[in-house]
Backbone as CSV, one residue per row, in Angstrom:
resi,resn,N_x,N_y,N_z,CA_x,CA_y,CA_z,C_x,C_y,C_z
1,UNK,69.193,56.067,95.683,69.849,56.789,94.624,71.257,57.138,95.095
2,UNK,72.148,57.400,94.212,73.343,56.914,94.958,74.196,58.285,94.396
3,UNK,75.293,59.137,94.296,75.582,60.212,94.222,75.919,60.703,92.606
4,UNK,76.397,59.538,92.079,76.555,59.480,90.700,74.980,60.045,90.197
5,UNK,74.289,58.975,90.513,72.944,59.056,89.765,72.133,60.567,90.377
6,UNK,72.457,61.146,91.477,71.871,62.238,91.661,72.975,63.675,91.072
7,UNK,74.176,63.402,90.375,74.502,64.424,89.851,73.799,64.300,88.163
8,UNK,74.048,63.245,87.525,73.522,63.067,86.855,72.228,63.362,86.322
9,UNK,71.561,63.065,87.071,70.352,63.753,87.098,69.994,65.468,86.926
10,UNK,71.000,65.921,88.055,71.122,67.485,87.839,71.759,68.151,86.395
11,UNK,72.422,67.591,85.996,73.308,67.900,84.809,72.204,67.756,83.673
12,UNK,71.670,66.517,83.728,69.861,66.756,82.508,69.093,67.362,82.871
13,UNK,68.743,67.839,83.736,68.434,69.375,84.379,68.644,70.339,83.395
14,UNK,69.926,70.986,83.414,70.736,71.722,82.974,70.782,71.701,81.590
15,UNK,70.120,70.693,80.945,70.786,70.062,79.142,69.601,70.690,78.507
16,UNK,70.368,71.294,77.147,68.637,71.977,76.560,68.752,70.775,75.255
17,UNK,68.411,70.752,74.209,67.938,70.136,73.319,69.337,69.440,72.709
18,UNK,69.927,70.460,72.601,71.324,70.066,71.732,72.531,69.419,72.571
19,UNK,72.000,68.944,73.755,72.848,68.499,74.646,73.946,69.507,75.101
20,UNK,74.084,70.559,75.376,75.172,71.853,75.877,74.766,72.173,77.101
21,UNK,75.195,72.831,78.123,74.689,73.066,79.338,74.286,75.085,78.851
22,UNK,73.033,75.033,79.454,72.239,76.344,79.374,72.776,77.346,80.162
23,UNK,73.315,78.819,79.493,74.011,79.652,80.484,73.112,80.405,80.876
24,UNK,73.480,80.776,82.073,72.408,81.610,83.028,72.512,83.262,82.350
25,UNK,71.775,83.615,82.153,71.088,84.465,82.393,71.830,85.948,83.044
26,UNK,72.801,86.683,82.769,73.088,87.704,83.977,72.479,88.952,83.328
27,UNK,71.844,90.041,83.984,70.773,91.030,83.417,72.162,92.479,83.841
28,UNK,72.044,93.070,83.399,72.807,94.316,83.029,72.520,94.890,84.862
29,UNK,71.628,94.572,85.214,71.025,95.260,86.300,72.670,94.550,87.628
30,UNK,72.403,93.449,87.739,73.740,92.939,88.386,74.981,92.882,88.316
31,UNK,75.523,92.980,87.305,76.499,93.712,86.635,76.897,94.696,87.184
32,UNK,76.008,95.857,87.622,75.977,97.093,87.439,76.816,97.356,89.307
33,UNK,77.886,97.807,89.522,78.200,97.747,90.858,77.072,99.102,91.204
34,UNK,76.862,98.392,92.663,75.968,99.454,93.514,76.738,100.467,93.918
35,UNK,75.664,101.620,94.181,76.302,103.479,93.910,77.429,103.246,95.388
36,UNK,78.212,103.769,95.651,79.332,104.075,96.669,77.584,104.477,98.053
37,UNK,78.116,104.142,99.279,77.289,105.075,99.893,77.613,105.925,100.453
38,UNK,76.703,106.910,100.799,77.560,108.383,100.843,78.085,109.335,99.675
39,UNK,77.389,108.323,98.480,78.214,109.389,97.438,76.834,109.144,96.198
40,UNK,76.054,110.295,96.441,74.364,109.551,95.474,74.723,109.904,94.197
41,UNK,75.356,110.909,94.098,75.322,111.643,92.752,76.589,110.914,92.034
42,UNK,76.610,111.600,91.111,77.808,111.178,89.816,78.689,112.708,90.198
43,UNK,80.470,112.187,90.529,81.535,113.681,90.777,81.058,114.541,89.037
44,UNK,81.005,116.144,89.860,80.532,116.771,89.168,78.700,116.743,88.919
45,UNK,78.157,116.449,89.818,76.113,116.600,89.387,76.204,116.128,90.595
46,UNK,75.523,117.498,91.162,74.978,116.954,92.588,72.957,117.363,92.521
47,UNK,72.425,117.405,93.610,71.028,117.979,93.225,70.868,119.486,93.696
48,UNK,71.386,119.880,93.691,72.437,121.194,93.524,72.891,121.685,92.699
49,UNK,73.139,121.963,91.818,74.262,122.072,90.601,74.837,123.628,91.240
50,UNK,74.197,124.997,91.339,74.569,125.684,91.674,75.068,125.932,93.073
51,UNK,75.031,124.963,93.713,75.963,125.649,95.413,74.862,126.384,95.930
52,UNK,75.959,126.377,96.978,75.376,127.264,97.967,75.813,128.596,97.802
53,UNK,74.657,129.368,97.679,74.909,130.616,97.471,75.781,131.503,98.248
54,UNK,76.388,132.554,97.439,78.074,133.326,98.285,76.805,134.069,99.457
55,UNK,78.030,134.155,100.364,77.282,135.251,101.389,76.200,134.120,102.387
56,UNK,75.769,133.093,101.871,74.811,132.232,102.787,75.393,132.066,103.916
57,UNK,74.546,132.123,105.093,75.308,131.813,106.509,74.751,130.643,106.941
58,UNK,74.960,130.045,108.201,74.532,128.669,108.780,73.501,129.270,109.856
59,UNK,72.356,128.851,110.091,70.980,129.121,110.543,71.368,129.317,112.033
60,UNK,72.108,128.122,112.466,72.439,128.395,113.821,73.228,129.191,114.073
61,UNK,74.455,129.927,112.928,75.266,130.963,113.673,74.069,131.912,113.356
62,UNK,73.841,132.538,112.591,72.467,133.474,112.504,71.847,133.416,113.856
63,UNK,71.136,132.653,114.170,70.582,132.968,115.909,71.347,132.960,116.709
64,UNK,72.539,132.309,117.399,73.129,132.930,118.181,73.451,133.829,117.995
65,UNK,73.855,134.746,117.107,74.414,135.912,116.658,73.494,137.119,117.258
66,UNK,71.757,136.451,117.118,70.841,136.996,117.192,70.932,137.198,118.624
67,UNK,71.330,136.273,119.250,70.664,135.862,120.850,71.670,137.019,121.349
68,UNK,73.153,136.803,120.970,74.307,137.775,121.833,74.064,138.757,121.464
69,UNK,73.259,139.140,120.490,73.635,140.952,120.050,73.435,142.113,120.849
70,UNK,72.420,141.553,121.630,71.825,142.621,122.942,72.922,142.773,123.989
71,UNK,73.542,140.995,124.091,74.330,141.241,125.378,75.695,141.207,125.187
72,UNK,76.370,141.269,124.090,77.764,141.300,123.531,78.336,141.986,124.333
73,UNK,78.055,143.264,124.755,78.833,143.854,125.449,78.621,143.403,127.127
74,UNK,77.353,143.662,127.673,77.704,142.971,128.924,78.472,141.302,129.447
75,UNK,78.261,140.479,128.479,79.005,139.632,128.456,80.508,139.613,128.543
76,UNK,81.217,140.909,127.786,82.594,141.163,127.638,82.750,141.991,129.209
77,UNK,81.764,143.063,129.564,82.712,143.100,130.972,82.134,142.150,131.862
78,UNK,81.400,141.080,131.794,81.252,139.997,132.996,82.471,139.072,132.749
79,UNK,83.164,138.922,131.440,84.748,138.278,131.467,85.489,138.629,131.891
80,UNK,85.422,140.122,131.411,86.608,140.761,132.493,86.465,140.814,134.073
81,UNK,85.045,141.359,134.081,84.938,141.281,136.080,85.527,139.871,136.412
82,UNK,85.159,138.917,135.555,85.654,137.388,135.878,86.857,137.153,136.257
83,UNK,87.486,137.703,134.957,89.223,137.421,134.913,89.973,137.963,135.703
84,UNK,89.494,139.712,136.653,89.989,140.085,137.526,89.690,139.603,139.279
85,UNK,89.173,139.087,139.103,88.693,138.146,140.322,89.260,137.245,139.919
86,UNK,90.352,136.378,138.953,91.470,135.467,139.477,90.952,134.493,138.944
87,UNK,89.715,134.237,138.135,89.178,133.207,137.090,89.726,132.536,136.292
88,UNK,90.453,131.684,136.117,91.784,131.135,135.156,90.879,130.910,133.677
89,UNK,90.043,130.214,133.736,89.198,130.106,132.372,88.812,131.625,131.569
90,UNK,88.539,132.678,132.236,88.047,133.804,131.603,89.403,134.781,131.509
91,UNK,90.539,134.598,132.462,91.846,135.085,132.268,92.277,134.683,130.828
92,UNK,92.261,133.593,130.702,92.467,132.619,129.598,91.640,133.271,128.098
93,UNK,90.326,133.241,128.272,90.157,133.753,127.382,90.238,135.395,126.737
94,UNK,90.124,136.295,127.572,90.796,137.710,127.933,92.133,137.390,127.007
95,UNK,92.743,136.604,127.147,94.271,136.799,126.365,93.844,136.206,125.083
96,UNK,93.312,135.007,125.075,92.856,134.792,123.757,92.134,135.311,122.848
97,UNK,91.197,135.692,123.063,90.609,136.299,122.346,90.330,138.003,122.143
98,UNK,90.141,138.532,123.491,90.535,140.040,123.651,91.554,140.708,123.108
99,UNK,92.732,139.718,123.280,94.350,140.523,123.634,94.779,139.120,122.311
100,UNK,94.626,139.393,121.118,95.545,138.270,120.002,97.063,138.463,120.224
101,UNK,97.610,137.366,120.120,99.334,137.578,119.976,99.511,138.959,119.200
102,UNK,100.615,139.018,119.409,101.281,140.692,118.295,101.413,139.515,117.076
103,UNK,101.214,139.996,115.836,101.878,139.521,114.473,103.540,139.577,114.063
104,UNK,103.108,140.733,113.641,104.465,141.757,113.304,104.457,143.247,113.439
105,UNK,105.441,143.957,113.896,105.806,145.403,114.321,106.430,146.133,113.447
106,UNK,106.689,147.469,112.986,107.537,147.908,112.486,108.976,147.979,112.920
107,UNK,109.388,148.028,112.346,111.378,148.281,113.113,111.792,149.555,112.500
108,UNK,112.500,150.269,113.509,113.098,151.761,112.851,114.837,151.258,113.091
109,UNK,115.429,151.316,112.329,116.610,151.373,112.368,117.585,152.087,111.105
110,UNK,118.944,152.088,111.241,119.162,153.014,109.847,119.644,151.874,109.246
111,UNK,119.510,151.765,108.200,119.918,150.879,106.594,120.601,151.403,105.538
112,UNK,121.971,151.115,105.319,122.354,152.140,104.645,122.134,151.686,102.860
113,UNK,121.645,152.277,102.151,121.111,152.245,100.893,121.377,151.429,100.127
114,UNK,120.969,150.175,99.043,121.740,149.186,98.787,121.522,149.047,96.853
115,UNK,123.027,149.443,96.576,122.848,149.361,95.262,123.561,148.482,94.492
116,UNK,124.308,147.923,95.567,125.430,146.748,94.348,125.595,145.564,96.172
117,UNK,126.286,144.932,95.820,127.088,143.503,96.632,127.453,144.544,97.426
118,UNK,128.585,145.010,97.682,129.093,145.879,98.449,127.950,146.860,99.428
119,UNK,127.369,147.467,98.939,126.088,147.933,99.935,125.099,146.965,100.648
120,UNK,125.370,145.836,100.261,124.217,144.626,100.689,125.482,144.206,101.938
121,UNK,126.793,144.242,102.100,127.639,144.101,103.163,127.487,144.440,103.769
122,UNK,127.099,146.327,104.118,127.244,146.997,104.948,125.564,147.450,105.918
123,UNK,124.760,146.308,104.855,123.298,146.725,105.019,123.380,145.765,105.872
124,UNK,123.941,144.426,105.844,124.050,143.259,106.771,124.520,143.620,107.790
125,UNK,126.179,144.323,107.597,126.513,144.838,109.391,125.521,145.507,110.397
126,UNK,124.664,146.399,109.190,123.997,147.454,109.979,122.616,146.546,110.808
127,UNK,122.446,145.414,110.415,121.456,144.462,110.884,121.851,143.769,111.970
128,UNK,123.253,143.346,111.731,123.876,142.654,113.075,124.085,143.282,113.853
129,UNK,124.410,144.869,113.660,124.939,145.702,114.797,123.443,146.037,115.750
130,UNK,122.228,146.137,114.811,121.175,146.693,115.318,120.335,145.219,116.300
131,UNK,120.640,144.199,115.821,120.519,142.932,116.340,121.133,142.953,118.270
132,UNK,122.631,143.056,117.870,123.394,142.976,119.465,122.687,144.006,119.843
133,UNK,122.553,145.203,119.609,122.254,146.433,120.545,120.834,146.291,121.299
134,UNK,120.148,145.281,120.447,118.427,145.104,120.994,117.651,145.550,120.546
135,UNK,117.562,146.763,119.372,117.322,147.168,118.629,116.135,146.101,117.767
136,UNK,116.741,144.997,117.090,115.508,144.047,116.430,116.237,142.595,117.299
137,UNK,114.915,141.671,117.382,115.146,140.601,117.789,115.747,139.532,116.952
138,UNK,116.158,138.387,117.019,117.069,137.682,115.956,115.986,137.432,114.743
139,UNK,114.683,137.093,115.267,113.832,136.535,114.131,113.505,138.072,113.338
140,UNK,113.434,139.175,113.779,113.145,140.364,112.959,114.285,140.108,111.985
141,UNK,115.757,140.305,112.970,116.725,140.550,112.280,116.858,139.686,110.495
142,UNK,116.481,138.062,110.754,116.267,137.290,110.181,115.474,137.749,109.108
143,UNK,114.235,138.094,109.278,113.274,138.704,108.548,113.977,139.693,107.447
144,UNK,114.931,140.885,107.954,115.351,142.159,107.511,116.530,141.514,106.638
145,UNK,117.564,140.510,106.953,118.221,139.890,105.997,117.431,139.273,105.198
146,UNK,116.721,138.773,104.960,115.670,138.222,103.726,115.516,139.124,102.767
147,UNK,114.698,139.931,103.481,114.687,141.146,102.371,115.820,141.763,101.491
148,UNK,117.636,142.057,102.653,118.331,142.559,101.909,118.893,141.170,100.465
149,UNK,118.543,140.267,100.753,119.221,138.692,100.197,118.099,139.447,99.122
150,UNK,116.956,138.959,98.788,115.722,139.205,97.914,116.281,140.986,97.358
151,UNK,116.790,141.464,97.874,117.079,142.710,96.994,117.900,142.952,96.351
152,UNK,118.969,142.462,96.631,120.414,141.893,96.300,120.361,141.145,95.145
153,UNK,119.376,140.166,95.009,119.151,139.283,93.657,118.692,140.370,92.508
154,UNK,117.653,140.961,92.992,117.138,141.535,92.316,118.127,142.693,91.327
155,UNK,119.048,143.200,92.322,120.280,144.587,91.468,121.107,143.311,90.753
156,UNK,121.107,142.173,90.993,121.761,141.138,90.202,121.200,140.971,88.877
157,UNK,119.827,140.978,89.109,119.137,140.461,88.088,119.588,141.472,87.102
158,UNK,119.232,142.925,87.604,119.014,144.140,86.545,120.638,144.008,85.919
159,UNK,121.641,143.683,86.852,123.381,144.184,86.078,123.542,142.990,85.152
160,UNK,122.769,141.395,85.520,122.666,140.836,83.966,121.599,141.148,82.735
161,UNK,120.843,141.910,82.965,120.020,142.316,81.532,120.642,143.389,81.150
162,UNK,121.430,144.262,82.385,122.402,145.110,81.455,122.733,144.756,80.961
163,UNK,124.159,143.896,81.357,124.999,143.365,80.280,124.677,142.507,79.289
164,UNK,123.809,141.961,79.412,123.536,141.063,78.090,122.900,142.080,77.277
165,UNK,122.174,143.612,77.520,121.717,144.325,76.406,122.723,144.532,75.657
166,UNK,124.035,145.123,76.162,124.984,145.456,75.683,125.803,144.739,74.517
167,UNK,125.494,143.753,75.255,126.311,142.609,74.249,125.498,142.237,73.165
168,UNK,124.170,142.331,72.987,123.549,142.076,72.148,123.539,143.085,71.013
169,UNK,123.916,144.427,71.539,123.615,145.418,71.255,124.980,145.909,70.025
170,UNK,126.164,145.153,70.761,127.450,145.227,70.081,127.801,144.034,69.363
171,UNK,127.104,143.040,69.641,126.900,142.446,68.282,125.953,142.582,67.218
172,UNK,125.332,143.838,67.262,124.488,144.074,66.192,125.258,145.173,65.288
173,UNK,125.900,145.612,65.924,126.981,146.567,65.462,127.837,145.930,64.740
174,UNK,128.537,145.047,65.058,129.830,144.297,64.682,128.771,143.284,63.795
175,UNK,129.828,143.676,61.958,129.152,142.635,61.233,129.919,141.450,61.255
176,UNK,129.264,140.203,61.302,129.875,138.993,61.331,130.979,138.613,60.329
């Protein structure tokens, strides 16, 4: 049989009555792309719907929590006995965790009262002067000009709703 005659063959295979070739068959089921994995549910419906409840904790912090509670405190001075005996790991943590960085401090300095542009000048000197003297550090200082900049807008803001009341106010007066 020779290659002609064996395609041939396959192709009347294939032939239904009316001589057309017969289409296969595809079922909705294959079609259908398979679910993502890792992802069972449809976004939005899990088998869950309500969560995890507020306030729920994780089982394992719950028992350790359980396990240290007795010894929380002897544990804290066996870090310290640690860290003073020259322990670099428990020194280490002593600052970390005992002793947190500072955040932010208060600053006392005088500010002199700021009600227009002109007082926001002298509120600035009084920042630079308190800056050189050592008084606040550059990033405080930084900080304390923010505020006078942000306050400054603000007496801006109020002297344009003045004036535009005014003007609104005198053209209600004045007939057109």
């Amino acid at each position: 049989m020779t290659a002609l005659d064996l395609s041939t063959s396959v192709l009347q295979m294939f032939r239904d009555r009316e001589g057309t070739m017969k289409s296969q068959q595809i079922s909705d089921e294959a079609v259908q792309p398979a679910k993502a994995r890792g992802r069972p549910f449809e976004p939005g419906q899990s088998g869950n719907p309500s969560g995890r409840p507020k306030g729920a904790r994780n089982k394992t912090t719950i028992a350790v929590e359980a396990l240290l509670d007795n010894e929380a405190e002897a544990l804290t001075h066996k870090v310290i006995e640690l860290a003073l005996a020259g322990n670099m790991a428990a020194i280490r943590l002593c600052f970390e965790r005992l002793l947190p960085p500072r955040r932010d401090r208060g600053v006392a300095f005088d500010l002199p009262k700021i009600e227009s542009a002109a007082d926001a000048v002298a509120a600035s000197g009084a920042v630079l002067e308190s800056c050189a003297a050592g008084t606040l550090s550059p990033s405080e200082a930084v900080e304390v000009m923010r505020s006078i900049e942000t306050h400054l807008r603000a007496i801006e803001l109020r002297q344009i709703e003045t004036g535009m009341t005014a003007l609104e106010r005198s053209q209600k007066e004045t007939p057109p």
